[in-house]
C-alpha positions in Angstrom: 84.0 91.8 111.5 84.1 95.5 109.9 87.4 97.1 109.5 88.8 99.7 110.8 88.9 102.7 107.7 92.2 104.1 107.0 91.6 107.5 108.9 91.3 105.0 111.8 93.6 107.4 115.1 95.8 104.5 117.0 95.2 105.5 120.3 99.0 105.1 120.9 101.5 108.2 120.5 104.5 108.6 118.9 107.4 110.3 120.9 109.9 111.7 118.7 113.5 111.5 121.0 117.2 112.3 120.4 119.7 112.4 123.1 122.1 114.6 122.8 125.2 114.4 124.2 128.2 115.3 122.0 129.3 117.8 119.7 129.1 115.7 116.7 125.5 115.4 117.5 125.1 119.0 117.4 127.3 118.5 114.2 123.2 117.3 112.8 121.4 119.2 114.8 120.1 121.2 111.8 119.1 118.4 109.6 117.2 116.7 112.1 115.0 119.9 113.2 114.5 120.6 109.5 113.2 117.0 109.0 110.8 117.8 112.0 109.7 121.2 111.0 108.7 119.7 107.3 106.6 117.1 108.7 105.2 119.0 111.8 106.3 116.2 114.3 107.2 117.4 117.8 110.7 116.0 119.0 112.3 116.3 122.5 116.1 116.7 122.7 117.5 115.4 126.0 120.5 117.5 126.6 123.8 116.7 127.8 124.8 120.6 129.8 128.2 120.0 129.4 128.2 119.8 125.5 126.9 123.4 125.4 129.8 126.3 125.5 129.3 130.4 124.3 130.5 129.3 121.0 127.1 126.8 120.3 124.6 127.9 122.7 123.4 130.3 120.5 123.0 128.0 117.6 121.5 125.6 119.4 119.2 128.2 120.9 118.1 129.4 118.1 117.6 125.9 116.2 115.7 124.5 119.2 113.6 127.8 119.7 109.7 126.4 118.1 106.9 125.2 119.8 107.5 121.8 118.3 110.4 121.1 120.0 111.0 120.4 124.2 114.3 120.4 125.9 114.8 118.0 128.6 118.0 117.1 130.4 120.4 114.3 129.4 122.8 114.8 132.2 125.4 117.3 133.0 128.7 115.2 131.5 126.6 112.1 130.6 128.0 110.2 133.8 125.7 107.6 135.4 123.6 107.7 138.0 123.7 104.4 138.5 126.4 101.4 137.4 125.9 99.5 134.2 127.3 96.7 132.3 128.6 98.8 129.4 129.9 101.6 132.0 130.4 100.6 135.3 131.4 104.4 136.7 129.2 106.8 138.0 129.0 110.6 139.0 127.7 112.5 141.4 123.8 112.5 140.8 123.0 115.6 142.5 125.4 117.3 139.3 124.2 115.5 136.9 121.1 115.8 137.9 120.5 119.1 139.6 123.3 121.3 137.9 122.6 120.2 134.3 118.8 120.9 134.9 119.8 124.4 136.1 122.0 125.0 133.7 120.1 124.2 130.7 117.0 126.3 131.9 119.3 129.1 132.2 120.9 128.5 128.7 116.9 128.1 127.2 115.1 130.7 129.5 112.5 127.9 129.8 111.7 125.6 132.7 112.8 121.9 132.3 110.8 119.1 133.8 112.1 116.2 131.8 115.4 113.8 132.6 116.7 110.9 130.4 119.5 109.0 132.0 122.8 107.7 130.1 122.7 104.4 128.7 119.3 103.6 130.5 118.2 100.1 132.4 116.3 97.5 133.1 114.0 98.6 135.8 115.2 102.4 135.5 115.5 103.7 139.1 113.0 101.4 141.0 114.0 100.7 144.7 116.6 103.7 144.1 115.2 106.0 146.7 117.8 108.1 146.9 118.0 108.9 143.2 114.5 109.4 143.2 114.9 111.7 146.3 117.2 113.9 144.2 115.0 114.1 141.0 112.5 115.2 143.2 114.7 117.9 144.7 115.3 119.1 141.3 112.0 119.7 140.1 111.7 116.8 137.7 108.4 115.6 136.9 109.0 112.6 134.3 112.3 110.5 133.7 113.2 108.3 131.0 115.5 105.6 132.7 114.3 102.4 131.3 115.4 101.2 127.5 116.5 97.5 128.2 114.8 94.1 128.4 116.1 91.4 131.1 119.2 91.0 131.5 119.8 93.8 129.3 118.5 92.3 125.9 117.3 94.4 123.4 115.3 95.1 121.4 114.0 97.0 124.5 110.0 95.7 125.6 106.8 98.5 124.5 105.6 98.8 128.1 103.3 101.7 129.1 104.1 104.3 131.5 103.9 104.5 135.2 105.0 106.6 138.4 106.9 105.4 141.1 104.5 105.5 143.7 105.9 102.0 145.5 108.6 103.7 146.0 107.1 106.9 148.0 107.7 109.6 144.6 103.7 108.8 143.0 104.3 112.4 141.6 107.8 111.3 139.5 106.6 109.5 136.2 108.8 106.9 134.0 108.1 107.4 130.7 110.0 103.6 129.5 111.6 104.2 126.0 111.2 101.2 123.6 112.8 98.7 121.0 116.5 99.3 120.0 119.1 101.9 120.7 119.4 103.2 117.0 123.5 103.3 117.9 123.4 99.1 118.6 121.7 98.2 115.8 123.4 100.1 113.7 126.6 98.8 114.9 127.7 102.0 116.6 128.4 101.3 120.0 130.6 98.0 121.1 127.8 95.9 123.3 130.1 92.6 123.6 129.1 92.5 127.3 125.3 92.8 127.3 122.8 90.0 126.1 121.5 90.9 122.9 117.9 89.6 121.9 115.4 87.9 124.2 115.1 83.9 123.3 112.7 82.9 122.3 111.7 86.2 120.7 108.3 87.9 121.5 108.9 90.4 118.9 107.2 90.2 115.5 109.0 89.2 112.3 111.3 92.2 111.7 111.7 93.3 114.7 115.4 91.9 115.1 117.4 91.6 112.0 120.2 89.3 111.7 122.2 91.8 112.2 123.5 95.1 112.2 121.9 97.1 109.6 123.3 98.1 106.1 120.8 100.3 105.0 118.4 103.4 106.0 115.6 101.7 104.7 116.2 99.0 106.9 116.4 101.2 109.9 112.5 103.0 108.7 111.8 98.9 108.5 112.4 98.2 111.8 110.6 101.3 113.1 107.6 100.2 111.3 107.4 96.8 112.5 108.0 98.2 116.2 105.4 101.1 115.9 102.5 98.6 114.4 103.3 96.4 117.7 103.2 99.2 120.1 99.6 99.7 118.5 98.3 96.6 118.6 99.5 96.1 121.9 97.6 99.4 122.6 100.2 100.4 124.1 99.8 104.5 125.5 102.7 105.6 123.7 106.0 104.5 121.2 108.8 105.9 121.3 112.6 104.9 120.3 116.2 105.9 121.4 117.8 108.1 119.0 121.0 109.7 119.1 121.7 112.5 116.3 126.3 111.0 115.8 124.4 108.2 115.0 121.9 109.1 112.9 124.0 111.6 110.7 126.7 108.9 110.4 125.0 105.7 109.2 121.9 108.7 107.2 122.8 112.1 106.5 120.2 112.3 104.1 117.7 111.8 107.0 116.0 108.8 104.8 114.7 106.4 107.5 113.3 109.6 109.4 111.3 111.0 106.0 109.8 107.5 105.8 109.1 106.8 109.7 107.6 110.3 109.9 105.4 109.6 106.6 104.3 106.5 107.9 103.0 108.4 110.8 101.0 110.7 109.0 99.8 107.6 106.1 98.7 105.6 109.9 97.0 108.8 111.5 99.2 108.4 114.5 99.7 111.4 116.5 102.9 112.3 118.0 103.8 114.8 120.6 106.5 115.9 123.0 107.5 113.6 126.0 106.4 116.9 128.3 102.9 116.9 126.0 102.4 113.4 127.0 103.3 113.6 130.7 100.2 116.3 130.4 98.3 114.0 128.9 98.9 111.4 131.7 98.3 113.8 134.9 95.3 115.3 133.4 
């Protein structure tokens, strides 16, 4: 058998994601595009509408304002659309879906065609006509609803993309996010009432720690391991839930990020926008 050469392209991307949805993530806003801008890796920053007021918009603007970067919506208050074990209340999804969508193109001057729910689930909004009905209204063309396995275990499963055509919407594409919520395995976010870990694991050693991390290098570890799986899966894409509180509490210095974004580049791994990769699909 003849090896693959090191300049070897995965055919699987790499989806740089934050979601955005409080001032303290605007807080590292800065750091994080900087990180981005020195290694040339596109990042889409789901929104939260709500977070943005005349005395940030500007700023935020201005930061998010290069090619690399895509805005897409992350809600108008970061209500749910639909119940879940860590939050059981919900909005109104015509707001948080329609108003924030409007809202942020407005704020941007650009058009938005990308929507990543709160919290996520398991199957995202399958069999949820009604939702779908209303992301359809407002002109979405991809969401990002699903980032649990069963029975809300994490780490989340690498599954590829897909529309929802069984449900009547073929033209509405799920683009899954995968692995871990950086926020639960850092310890950031109290997940007492949702299964943790499926049993027996399918991950690779690595992929699940024995618990919360301590260190960024352990969070670039864990990207790693989940990045060479999505791979050799052959996965169409990778991509991971990040949330910039999160990030700039456990890592201002941006460590596991420089390393993760290295290790793309060392791998030949190309990354992209979620909105460059929806192209990709419908093309």
């Amino acid at each position: 058998m003849i090896s693959a050469p090191d300049s070897f392209a995965p055919s699987t991307t790499f989806i740089a994601n934050y979601d955005t949805e409080s001032a303290s993530c605007l807080e590292h806003l800065e750091s994080i595009v900087n990180m981005h801008i020195k290694h040339k890796v596109p990042a889409t920053f789901f929104i939260v509408s709500d977070i943005l007021n005349n005395s940030n918009k500007n700023r935020v603007v201005k930061l998010l304002d290069n090619p690399l970067f895509e805005i897409g919506s992350h809600s108008k208050s970061h209500n749910l659309i639909l119940p879940h074990p860590l939050n059981p209340k919900t909005g109104d999804p015509r707001v948080e879906l329609i108003d924030s969508k409007k809202r942020l193109e407005d704020i941007f001057s650009k058009g938005i065609i990308g929507y990543a729910t709160p919290y996520a689930y398991v199957d995202g909004f399958k069999g949820h006509k009604d939702i779908l009905n209303i992301v359809q209204e407002a002109g979405y063309k991809y969401i990002s609803t699903i980032c649990w396995g069963p029975g809300f275990s994490l780490p989340a499963p690498i599954i590829n993309p897909f529309n929802y055509e069984a449900d009547g919407f073929g033209k509405i594409w799920e683009i899954p996010k995968h692995g871990w919520h950086e926020n639960v395995l850092k310890g950031h976010t109290n997940v007492d009432n949702v299964a943790l870990l499926n049993w027996p694991s399918p991950w690779p050693e690595g992929a699940v720690p024995k618990g919360p991390i301590k260190k960024p290098v352990e969070e670039y570890e864990v990207n790693k391991v989940l990045i060479d799986h999505a791979i050799k899966l052959n996965n169409k894409h990778i991509t991971l839930a990040w949330h910039p509180w999160s990030i700039g509490r456990f890592d201002p210095q941006l460590i596991a990020l420089d390393k993760t974004f290295t290790y793309l580049k060392e791998k030949n791994i190309r990354s992209d926008t979620f909105q460059g990769f929806y192209q990709k699909l419908v093309n």
